[in-house]
N, CA, C and O atoms as a CHARMM CRD file, in Angstrom:
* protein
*
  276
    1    1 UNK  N      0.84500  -1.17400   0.00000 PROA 1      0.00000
    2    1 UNK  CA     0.00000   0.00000   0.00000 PROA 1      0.00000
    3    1 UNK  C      0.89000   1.23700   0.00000 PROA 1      0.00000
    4    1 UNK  O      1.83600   1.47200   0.75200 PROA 1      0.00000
    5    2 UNK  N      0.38600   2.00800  -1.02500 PROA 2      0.00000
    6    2 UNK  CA     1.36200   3.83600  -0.80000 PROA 2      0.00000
    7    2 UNK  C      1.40100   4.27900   0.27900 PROA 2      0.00000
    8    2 UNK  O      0.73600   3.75800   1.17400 PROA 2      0.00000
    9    3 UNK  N      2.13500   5.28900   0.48700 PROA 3      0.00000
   10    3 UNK  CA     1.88900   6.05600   1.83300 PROA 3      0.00000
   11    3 UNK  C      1.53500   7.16100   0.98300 PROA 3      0.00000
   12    3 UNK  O      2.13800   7.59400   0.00100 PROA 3      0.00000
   13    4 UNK  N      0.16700   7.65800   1.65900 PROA 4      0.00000
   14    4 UNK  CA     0.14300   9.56200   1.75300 PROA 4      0.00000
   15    4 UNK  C      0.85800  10.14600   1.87000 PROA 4      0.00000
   16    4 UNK  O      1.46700  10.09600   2.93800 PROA 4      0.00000
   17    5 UNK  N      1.22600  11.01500   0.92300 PROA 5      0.00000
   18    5 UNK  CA     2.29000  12.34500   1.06100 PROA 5      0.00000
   19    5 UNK  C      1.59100  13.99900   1.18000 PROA 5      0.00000
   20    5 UNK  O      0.84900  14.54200   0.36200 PROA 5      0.00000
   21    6 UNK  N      1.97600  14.40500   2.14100 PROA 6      0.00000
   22    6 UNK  CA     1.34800  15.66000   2.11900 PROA 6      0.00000
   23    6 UNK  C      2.83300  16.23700   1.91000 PROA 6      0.00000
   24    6 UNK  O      4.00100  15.90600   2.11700 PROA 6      0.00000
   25    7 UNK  N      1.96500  17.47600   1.28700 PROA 7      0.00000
   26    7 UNK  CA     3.12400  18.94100   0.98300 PROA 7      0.00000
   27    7 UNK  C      3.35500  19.83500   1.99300 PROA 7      0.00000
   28    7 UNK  O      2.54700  20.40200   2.72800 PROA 7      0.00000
   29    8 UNK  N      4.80200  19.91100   1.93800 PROA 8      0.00000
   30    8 UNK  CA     5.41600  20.42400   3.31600 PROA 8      0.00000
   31    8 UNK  C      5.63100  22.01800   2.74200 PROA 8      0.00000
   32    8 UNK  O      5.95500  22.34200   1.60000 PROA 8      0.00000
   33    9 UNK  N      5.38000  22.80000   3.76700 PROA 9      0.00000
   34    9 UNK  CA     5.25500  24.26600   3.48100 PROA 9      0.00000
   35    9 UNK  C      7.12000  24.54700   3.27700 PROA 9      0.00000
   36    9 UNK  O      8.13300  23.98200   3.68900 PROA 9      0.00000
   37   10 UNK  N      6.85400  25.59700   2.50900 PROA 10     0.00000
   38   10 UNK  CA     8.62000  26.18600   2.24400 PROA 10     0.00000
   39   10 UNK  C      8.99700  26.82000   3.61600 PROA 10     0.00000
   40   10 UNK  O      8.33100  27.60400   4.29200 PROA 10     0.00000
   41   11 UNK  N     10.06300  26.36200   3.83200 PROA 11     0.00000
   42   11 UNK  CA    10.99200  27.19700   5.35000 PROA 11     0.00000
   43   11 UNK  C     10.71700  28.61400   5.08600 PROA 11     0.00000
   44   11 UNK  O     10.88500  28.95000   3.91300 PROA 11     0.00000
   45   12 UNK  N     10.37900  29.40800   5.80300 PROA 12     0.00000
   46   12 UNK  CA    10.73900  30.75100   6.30600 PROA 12     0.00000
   47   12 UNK  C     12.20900  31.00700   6.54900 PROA 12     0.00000
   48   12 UNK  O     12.95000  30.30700   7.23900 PROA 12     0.00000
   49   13 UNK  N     12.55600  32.20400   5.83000 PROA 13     0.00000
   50   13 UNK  CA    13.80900  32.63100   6.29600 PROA 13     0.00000
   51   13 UNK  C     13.75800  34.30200   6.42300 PROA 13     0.00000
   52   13 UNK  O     13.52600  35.20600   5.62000 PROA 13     0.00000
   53   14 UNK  N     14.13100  34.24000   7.99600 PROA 14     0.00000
   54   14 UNK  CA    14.11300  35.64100   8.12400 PROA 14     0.00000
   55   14 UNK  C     15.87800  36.83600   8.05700 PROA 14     0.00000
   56   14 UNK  O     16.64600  37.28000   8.91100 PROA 14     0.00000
   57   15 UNK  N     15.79500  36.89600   6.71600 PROA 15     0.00000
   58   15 UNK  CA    16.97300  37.29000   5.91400 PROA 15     0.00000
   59   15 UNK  C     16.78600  38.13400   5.76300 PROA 15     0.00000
   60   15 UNK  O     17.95800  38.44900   5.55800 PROA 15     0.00000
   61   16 UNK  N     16.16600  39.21000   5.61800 PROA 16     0.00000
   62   16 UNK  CA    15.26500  40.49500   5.07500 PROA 16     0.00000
   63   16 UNK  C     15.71300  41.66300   6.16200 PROA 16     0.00000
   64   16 UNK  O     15.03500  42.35700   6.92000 PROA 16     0.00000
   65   17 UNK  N     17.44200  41.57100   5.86900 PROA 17     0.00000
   66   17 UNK  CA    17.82600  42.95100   6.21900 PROA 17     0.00000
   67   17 UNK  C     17.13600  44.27400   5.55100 PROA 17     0.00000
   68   17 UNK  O     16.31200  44.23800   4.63700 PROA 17     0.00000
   69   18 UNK  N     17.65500  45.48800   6.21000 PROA 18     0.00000
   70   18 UNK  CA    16.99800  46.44300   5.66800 PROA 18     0.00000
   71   18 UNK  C     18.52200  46.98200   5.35300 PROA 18     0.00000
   72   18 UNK  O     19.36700  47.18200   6.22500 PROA 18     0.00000
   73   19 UNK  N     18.63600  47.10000   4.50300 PROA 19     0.00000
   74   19 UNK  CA    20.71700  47.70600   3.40500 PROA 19     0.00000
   75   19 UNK  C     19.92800  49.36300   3.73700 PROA 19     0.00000
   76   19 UNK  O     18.88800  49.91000   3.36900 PROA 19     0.00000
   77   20 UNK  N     21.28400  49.79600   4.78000 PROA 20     0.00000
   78   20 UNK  CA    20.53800  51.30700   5.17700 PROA 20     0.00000
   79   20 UNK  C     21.46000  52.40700   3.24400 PROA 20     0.00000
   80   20 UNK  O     21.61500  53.62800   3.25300 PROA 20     0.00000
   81   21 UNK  N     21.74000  51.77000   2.34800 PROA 21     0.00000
   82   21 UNK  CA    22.39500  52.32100   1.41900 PROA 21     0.00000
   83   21 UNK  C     21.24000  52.32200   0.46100 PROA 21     0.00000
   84   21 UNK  O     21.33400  53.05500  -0.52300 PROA 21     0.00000
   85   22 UNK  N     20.12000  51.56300   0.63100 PROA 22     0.00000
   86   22 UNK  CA    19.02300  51.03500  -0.47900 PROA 22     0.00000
   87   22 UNK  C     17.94400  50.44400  -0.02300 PROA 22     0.00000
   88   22 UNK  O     17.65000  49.27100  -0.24900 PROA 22     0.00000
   89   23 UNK  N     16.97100  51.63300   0.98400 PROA 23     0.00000
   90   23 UNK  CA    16.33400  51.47500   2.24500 PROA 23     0.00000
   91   23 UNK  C     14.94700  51.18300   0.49100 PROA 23     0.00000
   92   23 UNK  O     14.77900  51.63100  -0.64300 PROA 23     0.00000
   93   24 UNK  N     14.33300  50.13600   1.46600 PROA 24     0.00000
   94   24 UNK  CA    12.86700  50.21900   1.01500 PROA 24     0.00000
   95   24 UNK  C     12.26100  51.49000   0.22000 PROA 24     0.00000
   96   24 UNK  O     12.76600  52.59300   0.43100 PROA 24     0.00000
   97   25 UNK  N     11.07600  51.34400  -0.78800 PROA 25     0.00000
   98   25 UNK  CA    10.48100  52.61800  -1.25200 PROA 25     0.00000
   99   25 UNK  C      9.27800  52.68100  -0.35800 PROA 25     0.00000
  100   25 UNK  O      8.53200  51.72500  -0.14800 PROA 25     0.00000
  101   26 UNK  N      9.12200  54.13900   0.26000 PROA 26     0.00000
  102   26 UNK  CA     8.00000  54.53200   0.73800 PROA 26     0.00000
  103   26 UNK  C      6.84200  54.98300  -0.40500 PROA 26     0.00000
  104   26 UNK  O      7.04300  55.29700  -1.57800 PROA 26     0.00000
  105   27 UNK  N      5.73600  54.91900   0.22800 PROA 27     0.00000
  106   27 UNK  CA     4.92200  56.25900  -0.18700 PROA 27     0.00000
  107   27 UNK  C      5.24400  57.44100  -0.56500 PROA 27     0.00000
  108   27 UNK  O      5.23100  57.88900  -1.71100 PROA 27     0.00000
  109   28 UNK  N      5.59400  58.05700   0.59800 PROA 28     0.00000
  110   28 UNK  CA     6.91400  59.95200   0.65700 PROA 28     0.00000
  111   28 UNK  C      7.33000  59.81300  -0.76700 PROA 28     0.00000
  112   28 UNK  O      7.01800  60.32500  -1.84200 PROA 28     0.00000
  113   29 UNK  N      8.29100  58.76900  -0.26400 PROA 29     0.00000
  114   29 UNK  CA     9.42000  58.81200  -1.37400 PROA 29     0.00000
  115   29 UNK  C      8.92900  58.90400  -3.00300 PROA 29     0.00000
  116   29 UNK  O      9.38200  59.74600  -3.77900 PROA 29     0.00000
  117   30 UNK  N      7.81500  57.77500  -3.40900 PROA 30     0.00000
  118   30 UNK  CA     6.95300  57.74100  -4.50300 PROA 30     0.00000
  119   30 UNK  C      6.74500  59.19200  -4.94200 PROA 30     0.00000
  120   30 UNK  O      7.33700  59.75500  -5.86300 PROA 30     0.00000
  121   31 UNK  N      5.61300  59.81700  -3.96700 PROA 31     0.00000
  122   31 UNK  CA     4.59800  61.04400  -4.43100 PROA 31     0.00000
  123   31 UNK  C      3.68100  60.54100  -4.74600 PROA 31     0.00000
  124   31 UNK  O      3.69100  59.32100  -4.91500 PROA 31     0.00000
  125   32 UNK  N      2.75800  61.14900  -4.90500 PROA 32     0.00000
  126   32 UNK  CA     1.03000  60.90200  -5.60800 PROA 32     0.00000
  127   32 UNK  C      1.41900  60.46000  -7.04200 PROA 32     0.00000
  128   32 UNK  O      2.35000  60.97300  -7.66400 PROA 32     0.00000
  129   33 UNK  N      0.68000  59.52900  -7.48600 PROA 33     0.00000
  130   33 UNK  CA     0.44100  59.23500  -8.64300 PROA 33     0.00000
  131   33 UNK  C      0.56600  60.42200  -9.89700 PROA 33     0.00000
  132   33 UNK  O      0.15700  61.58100  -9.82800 PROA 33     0.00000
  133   34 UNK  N      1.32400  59.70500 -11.16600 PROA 34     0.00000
  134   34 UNK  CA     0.87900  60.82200 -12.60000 PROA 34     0.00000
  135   34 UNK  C      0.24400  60.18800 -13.33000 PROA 34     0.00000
  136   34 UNK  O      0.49300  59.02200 -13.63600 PROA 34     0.00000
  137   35 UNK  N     -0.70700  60.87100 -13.74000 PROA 35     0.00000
  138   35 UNK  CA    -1.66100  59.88400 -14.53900 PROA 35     0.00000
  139   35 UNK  C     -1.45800  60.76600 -16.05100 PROA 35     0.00000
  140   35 UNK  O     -1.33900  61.99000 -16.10300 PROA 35     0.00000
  141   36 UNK  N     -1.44900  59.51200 -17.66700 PROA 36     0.00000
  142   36 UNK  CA    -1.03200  60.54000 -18.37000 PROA 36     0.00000
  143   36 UNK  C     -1.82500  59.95700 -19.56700 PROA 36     0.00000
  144   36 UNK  O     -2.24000  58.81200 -19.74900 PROA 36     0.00000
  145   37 UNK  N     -1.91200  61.00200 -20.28500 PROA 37     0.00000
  146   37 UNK  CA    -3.45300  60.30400 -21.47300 PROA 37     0.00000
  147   37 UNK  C     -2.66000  60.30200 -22.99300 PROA 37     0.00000
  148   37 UNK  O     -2.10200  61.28200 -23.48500 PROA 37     0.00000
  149   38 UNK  N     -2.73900  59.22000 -23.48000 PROA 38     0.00000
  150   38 UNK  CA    -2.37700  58.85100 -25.13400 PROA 38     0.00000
  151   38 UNK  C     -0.82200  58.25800 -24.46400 PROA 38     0.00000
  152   38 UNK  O     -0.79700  57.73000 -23.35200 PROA 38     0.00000
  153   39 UNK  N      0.31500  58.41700 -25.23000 PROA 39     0.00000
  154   39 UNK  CA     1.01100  57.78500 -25.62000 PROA 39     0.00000
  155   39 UNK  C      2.38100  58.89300 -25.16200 PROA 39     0.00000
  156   39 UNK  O      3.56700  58.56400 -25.14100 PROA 39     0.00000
  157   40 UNK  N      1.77600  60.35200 -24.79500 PROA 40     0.00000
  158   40 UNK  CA     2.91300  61.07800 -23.93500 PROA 40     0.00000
  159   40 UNK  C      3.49300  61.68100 -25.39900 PROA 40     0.00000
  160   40 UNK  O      2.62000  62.43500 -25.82800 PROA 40     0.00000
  161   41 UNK  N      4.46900  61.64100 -26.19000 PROA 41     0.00000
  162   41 UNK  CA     5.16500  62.27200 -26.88100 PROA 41     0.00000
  163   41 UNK  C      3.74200  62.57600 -27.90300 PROA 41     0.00000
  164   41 UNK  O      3.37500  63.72900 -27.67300 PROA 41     0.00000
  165   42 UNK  N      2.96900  62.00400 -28.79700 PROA 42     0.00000
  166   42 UNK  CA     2.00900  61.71100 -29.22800 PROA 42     0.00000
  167   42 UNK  C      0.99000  62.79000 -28.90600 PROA 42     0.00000
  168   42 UNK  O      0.76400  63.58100 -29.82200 PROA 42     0.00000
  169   43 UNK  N      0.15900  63.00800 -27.45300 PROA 43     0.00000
  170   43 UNK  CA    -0.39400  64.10500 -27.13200 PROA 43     0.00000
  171   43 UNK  C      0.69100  65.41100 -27.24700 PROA 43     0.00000
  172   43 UNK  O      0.18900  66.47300 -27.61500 PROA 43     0.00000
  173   44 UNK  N      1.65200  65.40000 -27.05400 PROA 44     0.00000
  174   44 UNK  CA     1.86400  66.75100 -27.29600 PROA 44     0.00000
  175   44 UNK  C      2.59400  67.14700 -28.43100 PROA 44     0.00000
  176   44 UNK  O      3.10400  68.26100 -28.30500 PROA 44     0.00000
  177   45 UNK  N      2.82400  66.51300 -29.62400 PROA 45     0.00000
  178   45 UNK  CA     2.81400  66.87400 -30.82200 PROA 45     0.00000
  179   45 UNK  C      1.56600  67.31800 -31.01700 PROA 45     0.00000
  180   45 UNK  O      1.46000  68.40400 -31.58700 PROA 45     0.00000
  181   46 UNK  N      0.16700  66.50400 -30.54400 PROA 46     0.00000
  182   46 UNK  CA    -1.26100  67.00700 -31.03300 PROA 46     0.00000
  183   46 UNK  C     -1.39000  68.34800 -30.74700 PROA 46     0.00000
  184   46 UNK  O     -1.86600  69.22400 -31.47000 PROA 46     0.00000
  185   47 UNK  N     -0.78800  68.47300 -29.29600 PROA 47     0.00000
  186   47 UNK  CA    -1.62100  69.97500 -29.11200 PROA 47     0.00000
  187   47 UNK  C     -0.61400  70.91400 -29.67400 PROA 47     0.00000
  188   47 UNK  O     -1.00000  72.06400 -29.88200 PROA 47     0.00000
  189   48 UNK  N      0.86300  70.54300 -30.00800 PROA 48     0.00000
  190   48 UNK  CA     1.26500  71.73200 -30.60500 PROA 48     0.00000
  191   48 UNK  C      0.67600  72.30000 -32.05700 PROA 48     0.00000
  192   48 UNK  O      0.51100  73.48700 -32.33700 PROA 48     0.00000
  193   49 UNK  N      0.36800  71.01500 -33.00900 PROA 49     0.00000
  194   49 UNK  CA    -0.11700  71.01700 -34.08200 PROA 49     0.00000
  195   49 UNK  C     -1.55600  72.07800 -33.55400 PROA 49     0.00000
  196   49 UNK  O     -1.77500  73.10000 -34.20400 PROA 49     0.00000
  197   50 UNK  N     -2.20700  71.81600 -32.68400 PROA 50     0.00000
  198   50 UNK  CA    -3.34000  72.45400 -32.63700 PROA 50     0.00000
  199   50 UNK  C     -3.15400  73.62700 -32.40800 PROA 50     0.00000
  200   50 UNK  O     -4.00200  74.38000 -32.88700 PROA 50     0.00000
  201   51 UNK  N     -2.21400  74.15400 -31.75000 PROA 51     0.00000
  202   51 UNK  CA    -1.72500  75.76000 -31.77800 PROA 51     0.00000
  203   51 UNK  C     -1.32700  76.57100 -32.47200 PROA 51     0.00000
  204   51 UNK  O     -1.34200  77.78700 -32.28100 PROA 51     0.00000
  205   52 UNK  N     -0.60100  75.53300 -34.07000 PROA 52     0.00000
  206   52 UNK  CA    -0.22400  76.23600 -34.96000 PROA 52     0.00000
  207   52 UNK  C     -1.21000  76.14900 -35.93200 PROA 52     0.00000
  208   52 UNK  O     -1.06000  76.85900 -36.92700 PROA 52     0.00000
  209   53 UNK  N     -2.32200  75.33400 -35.85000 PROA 53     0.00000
  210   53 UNK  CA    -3.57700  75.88300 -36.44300 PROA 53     0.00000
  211   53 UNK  C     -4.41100  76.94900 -35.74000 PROA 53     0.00000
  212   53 UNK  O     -5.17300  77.75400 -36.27400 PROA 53     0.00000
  213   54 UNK  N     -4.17000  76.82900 -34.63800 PROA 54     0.00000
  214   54 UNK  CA    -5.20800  77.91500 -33.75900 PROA 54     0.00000
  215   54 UNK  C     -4.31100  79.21100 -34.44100 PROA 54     0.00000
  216   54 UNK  O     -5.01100  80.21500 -34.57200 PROA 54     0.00000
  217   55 UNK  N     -3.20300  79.34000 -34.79800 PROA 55     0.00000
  218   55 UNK  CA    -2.68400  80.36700 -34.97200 PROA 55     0.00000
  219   55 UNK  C     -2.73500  81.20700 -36.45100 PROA 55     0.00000
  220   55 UNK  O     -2.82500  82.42900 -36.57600 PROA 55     0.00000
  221   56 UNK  N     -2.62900  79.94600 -37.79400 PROA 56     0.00000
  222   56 UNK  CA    -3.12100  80.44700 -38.59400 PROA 56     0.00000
  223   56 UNK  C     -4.40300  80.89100 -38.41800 PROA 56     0.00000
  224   56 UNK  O     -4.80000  81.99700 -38.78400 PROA 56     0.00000
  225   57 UNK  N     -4.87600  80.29200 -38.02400 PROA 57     0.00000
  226   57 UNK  CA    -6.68100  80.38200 -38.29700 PROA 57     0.00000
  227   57 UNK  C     -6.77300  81.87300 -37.28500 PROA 57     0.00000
  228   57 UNK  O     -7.73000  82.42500 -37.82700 PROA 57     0.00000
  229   58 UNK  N     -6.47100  82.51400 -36.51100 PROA 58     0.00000
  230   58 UNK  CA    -7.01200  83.52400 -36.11400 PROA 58     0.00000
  231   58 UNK  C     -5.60900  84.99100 -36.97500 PROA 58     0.00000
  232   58 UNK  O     -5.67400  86.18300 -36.67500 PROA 58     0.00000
  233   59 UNK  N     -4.62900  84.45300 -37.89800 PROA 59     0.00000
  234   59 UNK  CA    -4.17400  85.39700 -38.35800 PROA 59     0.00000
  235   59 UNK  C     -4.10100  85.76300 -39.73700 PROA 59     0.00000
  236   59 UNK  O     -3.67900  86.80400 -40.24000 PROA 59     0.00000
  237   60 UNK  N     -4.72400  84.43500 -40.42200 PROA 60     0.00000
  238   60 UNK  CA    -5.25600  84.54200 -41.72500 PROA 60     0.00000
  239   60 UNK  C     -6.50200  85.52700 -41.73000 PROA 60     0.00000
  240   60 UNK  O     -6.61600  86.39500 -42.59600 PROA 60     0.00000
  241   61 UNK  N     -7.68600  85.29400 -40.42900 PROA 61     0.00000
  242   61 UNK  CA    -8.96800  86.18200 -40.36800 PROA 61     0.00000
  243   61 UNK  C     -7.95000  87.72600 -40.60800 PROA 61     0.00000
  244   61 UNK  O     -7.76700  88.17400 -41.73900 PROA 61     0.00000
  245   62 UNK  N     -7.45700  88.29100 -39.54400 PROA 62     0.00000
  246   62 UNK  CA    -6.60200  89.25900 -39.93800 PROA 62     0.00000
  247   62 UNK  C     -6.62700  89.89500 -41.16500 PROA 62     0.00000
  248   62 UNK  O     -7.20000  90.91400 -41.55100 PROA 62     0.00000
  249   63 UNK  N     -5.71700  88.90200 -41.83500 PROA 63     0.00000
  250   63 UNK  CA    -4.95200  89.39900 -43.03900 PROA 63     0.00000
  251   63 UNK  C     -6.02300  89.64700 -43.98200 PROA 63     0.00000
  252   63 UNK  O     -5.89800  90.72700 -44.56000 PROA 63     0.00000
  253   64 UNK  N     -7.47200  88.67600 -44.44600 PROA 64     0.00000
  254   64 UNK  CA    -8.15400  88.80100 -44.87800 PROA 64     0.00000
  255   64 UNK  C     -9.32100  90.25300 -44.60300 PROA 64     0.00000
  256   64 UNK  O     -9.80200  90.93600 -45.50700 PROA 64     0.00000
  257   65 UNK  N     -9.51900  90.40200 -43.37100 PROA 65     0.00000
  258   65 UNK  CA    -9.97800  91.83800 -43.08100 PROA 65     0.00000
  259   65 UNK  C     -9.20100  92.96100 -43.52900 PROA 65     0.00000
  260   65 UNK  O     -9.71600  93.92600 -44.09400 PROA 65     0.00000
  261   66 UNK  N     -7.91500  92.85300 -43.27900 PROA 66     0.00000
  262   66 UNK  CA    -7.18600  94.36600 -44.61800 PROA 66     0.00000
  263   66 UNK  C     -7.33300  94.29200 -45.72200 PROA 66     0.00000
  264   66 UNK  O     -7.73800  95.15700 -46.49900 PROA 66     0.00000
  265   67 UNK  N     -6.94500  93.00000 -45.96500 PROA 67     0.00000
  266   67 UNK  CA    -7.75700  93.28800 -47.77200 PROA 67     0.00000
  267   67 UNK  C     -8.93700  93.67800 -47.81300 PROA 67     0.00000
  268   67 UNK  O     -8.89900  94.67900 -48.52800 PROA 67     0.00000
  269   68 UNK  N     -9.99700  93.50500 -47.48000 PROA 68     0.00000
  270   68 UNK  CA   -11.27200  93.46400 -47.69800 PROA 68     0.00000
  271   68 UNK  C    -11.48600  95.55600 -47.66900 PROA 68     0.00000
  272   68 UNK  O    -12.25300  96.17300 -48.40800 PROA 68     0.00000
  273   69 UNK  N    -10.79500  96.02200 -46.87900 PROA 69     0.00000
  274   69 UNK  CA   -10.75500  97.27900 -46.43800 PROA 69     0.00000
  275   69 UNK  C    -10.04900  98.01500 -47.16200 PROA 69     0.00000
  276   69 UNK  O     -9.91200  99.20600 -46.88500 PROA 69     0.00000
């Protein structure tokens, strides 16, 4: 007849100096979360592109009002 084998838990080892050169990360240390939308380089090509349309577009109106005058 077999014998039953049960599974023996892994040893504990309490090794878990704290290296005062490369202390744990806190919270503190972290900061609050950055939260960041699209792809980072990506959004801000968009919005520059959108500024240099925001820019024609309100200096073409301009240019077109002196002519007109």
């Amino acid at each position: 007849m077999k014998r039953a084998t049960t599974l023996k838990l892994p040893k504990t080892t309490s090794n878990k100096r704290v290296d005062p050169d490369n202390p744990p990360w806190s919270e503190e240390m972290l900061g609050p979360p950055v939260l960041k939308r699209g792809r980072g380089y990506q959004t801000q090509i968009n919005d520059e592109l959108r500024k240099v349309v925001a820019k024609r577009l309100t200096s073409s109106s301009r240019r077109t009002q002196k002519r007109a005058a």
